[in-house]
N, C-alpha and C positions, 0 to 999 in steps of 0.2 A: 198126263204128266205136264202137259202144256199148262194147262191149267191151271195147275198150284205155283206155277215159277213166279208168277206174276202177284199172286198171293202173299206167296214169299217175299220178292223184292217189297209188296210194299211192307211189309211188318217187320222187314230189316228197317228201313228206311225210316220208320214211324219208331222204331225201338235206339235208332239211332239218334234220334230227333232229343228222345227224351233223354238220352243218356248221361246227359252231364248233369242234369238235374236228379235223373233217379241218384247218380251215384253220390252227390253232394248229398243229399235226402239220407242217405243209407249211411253213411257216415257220418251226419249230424246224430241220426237215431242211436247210432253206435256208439258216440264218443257221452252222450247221455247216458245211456244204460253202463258205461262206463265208472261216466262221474257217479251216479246214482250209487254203484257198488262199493264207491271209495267213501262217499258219507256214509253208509250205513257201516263199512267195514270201520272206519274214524270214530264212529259210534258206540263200536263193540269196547273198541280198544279204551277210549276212553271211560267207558263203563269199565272197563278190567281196571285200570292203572287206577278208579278211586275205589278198588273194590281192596287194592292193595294193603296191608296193614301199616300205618304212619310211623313217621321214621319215631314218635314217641315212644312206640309200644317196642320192648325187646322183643326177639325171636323168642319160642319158646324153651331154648338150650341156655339161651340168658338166665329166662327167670328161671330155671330151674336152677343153676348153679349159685343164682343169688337166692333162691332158697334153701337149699343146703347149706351154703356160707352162713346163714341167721338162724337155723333150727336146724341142731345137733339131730331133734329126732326124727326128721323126716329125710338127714343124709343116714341115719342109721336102717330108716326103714326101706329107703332104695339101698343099700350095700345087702341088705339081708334079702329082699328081691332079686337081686341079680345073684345072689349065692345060690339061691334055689334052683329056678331053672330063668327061662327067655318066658318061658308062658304064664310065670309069675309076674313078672315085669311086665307083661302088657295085661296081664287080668286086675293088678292095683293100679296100671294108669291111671283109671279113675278117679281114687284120691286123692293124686298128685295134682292131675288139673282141676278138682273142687277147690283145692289147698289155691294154685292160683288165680282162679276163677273170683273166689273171696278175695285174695291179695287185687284184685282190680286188675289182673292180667287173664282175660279168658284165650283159651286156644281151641280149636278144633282135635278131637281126640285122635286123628292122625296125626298131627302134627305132635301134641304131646309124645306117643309112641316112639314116633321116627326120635325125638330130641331122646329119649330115655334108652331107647337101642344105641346111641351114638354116642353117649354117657358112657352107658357100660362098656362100651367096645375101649372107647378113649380112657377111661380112669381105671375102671378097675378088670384089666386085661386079659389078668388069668382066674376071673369068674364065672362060673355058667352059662349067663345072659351075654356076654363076649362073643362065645365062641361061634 
């Protein structure tokens, strides 16, 4: 046991020596891997916020109501969609958003859906697709 004491002290000694510089070391590496994460995460984000649709384009609850409000037959063809059932209204989404798609407003066909669920809930309340 004699033996290692001496070992010991000196690898305290030697580990003491280095210490302010390991720990300056470690912390420079750390506060890099750090930053590193904040531009890549700065990255993302920024990719998200132009991935957003510009304040030009209406949501698609806009253009649908501004379609309706211009073409009698396409508000009579959603009233008679939501009379049927809820699975009517999203099985002719589809037309709805070709219908905007060509008007120069394309949507994602979730998004269509969700605005067409939100329609029927909001305007006409006691139909089908409401409930």
């Amino acid at each position: 046991m004699k033996d290692r004491t001496p070992w010991l002290d000196a690898l305290k000694k030697n580990v003491e020596k280095k210490s302010p510089e390991a720990h300056t070391s470690v912390a420079l590496a750390s506060a890099d891997a750090a930053n590193i994460s904040s531009e890549v995460l700065v990255g993302h984000t920024d990719k998200t916020d132009r991935s957003l649709p510009s304040h030009d384009v209406p949501p698609a609850r806009e253009a649908l109501l501004r379609l309706f409000a211009k073409d009698r037959e396409w508000q009579s063809f959603f009233r008679s969609c939501c009379e049927m059932s809820t699975y009517r209204l999203i099985a002719q989404a589809w037309q709805l958003r070709d219908e905007l798609t060509d008007r120069g407003h394309p949507y994602p066909a979730e998004e269509v859906e969700d605005a067409l669920l939100s329609l029927a809930c909001k305007l006409l309340r006691e139909c089908v697709a409401a409930v």
